[in-house]
Phi, psi and omega in degrees: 000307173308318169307003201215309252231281162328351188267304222309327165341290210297330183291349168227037171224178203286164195282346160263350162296304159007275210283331173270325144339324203255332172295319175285319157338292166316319169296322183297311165318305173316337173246359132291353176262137170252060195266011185065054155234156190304105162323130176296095179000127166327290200319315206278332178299308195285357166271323179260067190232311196274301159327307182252029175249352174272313153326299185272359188273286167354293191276331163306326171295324173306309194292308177315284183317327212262353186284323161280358193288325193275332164304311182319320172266000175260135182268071181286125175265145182260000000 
């Protein structure tokens, strides 16, 4: 669900919403995944987890503003 909810994200954001999309996705995969690698400490996921959920509100708040900034100079003539 996170890996699907993350495609759907990626496709209309900026490359650094991108890039923080794709780390939690990942992280995400990483504790659901039984690929035989060493679970990572609860503790240590969930700060960063927690990190990169601070991340992405930050670069979404950054994406959002630049949209309006770019709605503001567009014009349509009638």
């Amino acid at each position: 669900m996170v890996s699907l909810e993350g495609m759907k994200t990626i496709a209309y954001s900026s490359n650094e919403l991108t890039k923080v999309t794709f780390e939690i996705t990942d992280l995400a995969r990483s504790i659901f995944s039984s690929e035989g690698n060493k679970p990572k400490a609860e503790d240590s996921v969930l700060k960063e987890l927690d990190t990169l959920k601070r991340d992405w509100v930050v670069q979404y708040q950054k994406d959002i503003s630049k949209i309006g900034d770019d709605r503001k100079t567009c014009t349509l003539s009638n």
